[in-house]
C-alpha positions as CSV (number, residue, x, y, z in Angstrom):
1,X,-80.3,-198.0,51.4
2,X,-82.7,-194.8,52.2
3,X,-82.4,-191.8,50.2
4,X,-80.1,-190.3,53.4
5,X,-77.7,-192.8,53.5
6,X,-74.1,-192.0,52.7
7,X,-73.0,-194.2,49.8
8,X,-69.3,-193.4,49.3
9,X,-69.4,-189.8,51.3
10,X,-72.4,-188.8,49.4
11,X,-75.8,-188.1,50.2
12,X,-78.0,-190.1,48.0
13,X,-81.4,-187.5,48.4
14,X,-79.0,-184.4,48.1
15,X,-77.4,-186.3,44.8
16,X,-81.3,-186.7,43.2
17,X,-82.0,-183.5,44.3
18,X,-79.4,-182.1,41.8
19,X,-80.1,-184.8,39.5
20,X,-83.8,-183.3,39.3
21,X,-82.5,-179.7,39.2
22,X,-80.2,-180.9,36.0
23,X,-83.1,-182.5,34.5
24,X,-84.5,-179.3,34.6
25,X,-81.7,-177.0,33.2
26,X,-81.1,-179.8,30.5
27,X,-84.6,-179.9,29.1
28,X,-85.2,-175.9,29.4
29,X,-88.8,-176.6,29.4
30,X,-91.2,-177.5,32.2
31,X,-91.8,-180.8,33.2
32,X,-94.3,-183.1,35.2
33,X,-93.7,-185.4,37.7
34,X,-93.8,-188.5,35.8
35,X,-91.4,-186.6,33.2
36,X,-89.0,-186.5,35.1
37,X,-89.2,-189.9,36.4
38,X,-88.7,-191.1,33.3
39,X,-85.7,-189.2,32.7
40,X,-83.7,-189.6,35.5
41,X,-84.6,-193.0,36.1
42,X,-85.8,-191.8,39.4
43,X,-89.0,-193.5,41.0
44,X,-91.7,-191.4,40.5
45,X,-93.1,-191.1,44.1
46,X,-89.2,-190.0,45.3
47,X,-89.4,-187.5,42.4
48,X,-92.8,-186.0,44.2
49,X,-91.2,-185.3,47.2
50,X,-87.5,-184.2,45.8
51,X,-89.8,-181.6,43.6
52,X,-92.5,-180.5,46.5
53,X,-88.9,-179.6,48.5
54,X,-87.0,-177.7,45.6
55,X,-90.5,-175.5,45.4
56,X,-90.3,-175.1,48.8
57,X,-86.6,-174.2,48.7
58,X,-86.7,-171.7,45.5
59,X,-85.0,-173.5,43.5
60,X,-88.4,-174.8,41.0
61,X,-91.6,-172.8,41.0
62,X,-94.9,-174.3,39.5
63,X,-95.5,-174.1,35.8
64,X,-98.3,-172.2,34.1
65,X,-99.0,-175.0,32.4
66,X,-101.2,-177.4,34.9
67,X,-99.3,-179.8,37.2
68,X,-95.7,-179.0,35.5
69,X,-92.8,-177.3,37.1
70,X,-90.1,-174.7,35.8
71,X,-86.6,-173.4,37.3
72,X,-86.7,-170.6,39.5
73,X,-85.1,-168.0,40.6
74,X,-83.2,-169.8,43.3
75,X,-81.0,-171.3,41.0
76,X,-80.2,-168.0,39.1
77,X,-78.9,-166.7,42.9
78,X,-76.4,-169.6,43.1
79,X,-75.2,-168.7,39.6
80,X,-75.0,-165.3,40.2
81,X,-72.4,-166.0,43.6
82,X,-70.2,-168.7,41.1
83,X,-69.8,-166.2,38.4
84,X,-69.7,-163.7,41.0
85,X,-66.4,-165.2,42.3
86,X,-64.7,-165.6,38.9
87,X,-63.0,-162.0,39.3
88,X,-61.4,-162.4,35.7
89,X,-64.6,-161.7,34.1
90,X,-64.9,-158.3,35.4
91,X,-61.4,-157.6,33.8
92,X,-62.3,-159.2,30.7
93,X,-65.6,-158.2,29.8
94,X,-64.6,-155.1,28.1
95,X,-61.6,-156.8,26.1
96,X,-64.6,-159.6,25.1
97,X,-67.0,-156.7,23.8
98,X,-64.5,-155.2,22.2
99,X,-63.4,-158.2,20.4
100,X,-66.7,-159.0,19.2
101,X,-67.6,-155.2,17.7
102,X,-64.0,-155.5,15.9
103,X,-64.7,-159.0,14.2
104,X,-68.5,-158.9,13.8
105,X,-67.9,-162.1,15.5
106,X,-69.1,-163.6,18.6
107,X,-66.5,-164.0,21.5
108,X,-66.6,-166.2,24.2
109,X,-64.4,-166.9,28.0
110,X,-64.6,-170.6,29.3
111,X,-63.1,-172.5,31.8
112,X,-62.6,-176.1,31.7
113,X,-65.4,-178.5,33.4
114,X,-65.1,-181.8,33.2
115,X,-64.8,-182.8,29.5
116,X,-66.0,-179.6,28.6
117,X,-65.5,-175.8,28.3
118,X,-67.7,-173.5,30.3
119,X,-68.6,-170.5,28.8
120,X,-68.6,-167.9,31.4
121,X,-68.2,-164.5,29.5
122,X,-69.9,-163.6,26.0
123,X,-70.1,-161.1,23.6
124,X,-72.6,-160.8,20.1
125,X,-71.1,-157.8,17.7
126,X,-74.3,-155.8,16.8
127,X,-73.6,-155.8,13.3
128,X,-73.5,-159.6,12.8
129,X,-76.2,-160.6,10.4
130,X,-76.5,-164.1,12.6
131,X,-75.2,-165.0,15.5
132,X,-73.8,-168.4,16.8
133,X,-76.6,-170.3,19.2
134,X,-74.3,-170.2,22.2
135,X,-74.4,-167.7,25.4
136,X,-73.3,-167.9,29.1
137,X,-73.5,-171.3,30.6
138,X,-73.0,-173.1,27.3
139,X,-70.7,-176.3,27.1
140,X,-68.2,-176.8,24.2
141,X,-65.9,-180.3,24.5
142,X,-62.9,-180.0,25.0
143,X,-61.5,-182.5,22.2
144,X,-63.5,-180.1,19.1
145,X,-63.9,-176.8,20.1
146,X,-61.5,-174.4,19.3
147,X,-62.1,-173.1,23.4
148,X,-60.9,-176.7,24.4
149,X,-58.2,-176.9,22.1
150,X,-56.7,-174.0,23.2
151,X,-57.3,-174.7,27.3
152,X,-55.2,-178.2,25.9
153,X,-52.2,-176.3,24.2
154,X,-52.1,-174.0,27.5
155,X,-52.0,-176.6,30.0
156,X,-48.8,-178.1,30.8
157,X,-48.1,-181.9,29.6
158,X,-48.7,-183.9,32.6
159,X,-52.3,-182.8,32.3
160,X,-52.9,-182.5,28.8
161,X,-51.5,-186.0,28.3
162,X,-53.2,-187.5,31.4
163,X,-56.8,-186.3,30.0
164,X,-56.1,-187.3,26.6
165,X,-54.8,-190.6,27.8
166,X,-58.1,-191.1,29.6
167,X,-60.0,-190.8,26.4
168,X,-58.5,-192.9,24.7
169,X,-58.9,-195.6,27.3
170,X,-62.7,-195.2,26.3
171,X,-63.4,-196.9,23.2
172,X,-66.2,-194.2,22.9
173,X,-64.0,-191.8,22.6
174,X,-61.7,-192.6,20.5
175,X,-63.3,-190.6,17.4
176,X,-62.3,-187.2,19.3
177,X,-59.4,-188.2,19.6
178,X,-57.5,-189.1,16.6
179,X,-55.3,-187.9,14.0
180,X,-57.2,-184.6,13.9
181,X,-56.7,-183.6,17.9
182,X,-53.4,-184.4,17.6
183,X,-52.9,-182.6,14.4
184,X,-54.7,-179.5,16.0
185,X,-52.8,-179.4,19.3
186,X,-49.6,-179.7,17.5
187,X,-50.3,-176.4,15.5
188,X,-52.0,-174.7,18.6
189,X,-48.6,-175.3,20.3
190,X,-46.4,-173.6,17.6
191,X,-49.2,-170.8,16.3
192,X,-50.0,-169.9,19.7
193,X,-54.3,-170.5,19.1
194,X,-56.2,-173.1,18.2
195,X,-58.9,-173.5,15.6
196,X,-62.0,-175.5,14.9
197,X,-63.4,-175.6,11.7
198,X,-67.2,-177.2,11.8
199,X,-65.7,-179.4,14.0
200,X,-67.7,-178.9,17.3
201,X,-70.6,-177.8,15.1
202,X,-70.6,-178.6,11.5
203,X,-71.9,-174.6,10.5
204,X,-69.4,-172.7,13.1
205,X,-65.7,-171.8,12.1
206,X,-63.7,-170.4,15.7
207,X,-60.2,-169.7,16.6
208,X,-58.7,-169.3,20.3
209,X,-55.7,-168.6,22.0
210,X,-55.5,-169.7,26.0
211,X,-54.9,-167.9,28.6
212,X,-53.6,-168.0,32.1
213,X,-54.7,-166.8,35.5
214,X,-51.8,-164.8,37.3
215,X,-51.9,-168.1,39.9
216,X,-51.3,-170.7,37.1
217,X,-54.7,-171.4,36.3
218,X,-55.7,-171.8,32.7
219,X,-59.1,-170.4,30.7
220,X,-59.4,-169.4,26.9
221,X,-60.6,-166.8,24.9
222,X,-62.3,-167.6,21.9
223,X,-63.9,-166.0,18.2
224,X,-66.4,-167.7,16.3
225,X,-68.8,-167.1,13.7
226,X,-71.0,-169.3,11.2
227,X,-68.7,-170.5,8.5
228,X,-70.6,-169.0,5.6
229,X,-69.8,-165.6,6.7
230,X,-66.3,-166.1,8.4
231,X,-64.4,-168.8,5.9
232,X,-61.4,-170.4,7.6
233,X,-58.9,-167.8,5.5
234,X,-60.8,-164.9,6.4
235,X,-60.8,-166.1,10.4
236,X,-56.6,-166.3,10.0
237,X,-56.3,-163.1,8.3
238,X,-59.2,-161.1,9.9
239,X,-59.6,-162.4,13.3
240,X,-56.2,-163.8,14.5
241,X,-54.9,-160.9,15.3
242,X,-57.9,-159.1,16.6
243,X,-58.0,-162.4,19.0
244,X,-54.5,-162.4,19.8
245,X,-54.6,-158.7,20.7
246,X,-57.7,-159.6,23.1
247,X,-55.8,-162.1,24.6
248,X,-53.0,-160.2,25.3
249,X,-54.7,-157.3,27.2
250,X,-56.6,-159.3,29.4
251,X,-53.4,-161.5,30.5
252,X,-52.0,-157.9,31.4
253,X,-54.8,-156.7,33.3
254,X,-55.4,-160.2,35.1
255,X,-51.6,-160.5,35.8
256,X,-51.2,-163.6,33.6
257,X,-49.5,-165.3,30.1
258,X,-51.3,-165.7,26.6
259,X,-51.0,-167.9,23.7
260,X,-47.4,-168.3,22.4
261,X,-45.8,-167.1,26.3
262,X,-47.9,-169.4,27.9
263,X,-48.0,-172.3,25.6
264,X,-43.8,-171.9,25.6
265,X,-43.9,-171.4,29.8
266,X,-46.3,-174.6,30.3
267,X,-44.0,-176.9,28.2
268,X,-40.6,-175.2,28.6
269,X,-38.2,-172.5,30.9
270,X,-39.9,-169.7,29.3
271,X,-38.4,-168.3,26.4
272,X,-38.9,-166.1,23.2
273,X,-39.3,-167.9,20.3
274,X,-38.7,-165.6,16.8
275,X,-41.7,-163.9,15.9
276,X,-44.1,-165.1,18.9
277,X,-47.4,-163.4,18.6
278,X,-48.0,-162.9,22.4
279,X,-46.1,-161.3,25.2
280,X,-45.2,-161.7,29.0
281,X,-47.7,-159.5,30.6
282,X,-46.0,-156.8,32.7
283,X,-46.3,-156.5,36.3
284,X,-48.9,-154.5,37.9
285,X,-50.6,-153.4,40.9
286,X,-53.6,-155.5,40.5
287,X,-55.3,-158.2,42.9
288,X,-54.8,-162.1,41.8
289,X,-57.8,-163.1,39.6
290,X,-59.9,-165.5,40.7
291,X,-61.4,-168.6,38.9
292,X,-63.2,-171.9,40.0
293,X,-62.4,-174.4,37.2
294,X,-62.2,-178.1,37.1
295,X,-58.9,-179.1,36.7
């Protein structure tokens, strides 16, 4: 087969094309030709000409190191239109700021991708002596952050139970998904948030509490910090409710349910349960939100 030959409805140059871009973003360096090649498994003369076309296209520049290459700003102007379409980040921004000035926390909005969560919103506190190492575009897995956790608890059982079936189908993941995910879905779905304590990273404590889309669709709001400075009671008592408060506001402004509401209106006919955290978000005069996830 030539690289333009359709192989299951794909396009095998278009598919090494991105492969090269990934390579790229993955690395955050610049690379060489032969680099690359080695990475991607892709022969080295095909990587020539996929690279001498990306130039050409915007999407890699050269390097200022000799005979290398970098991303450029092509692929910062398809960013820009995604995160430009994701309407819920315009209403949550503020609530995200805010969140992190009142914890001294970071705060973070993802949407599921893949076996991931997407970080697309974020928000440092400028009083935090250090600051987790995560930012727009970061991926968090689903099975041990608190982000994924949450997304899990707030998506209704068909799909929660399909993906976690599918794990555990792959003997490589059965690690992620033992005792422990079970344990912390359970106590997402009566608390109304999720937590991860060093469990996607060994140093970072976070808590979060999903949310949903006024369509249906499903994102979370999260608050983390390193776990020297925000101890797993401090993050219940201190940051739980500054969280759950977050949550709430931008479910009423997007049109949408948070933590306890949602969690109860994914698995059940929606009802109150005594002394649920979150609340139904009133109707208003606002357009739907907007969100591309991978669902």
């Amino acid at each position: 087969m030539t690289d333009d030959d359709d192989r299951s409805g794909m396009v095998s140059a278009l598919e090494r094309g991105f492969t090269v871009l990934e390579c790229f973003a993955a690395s955050r360096r610049a690379l060489g030709n032969r680099e690359v090649a080695q990475l991607t498994g892709i022969p080295r003369p095909t990587v020539s000409r996929l690279i001498a076309t990306l130039v050409a296209l915007g999407q890699l520049r050269p390097a200022m190191e000799g005979e290398k290459y970098e991303l450029a700003s092509g692929v910062v102007r398809l960013a820009q239109a995604f995160l430009g379409a994701i309407d819920v980040r315009q209403f949550a921004r503020p609530h995200v700021a805010a969140l992190s000035e009142a914890t001294g926390a970071s705060a973070f909005l993802g949407v599921r991708d893949g076996d991931d969560m997407l970080v697309i919103e974020g928000a440092r506190s400028r009083s935090a002596a250090l600051l987790m190492g995560a930012d727009i575009g970061t991926r968090m897995a689903l099975a041990t952050s608190a982000l994924g956790r949450a997304w899990l608890a707030g998506v209704d059982a068909s799909t929660r139970n399909a993906i976690v079936a599918r794990w555990r189908a792959r003997a490589a993941d059965l690690a992620m998904v033992g005792r422990a995910l079970d344990k912390a879905l359970s106590d997402a779905q009566k608390r109304g948030y999720a937590v991860s304590l060093g469990e996607w990273h060994p140093n970072i404590n976070a808590i979060a509490v999903p949310i949903s889309t006024a369509s249906g669709e499903v994102i979370s709001l999260n608050c983390g910090s390193p776990a020297f400075l925000v101890p797993s009671h401090k993050l219940i008592k201190d940051v739980v409710p500054e969280l759950v408060r977050a949550a709430q506001a931008i479910a009423r402004d997007i049109g949408g349910l948070s933590g306890t509401a949602l969690i109860d209106a994914s698995s059940t006919p929606p009802h109150r349960a005594p002394g649920a955290t979150d609340t139904v978000a009133p109707a208003r005069k606002r357009p739907n939100a907007r969100i591309k996830a991978t669902t």
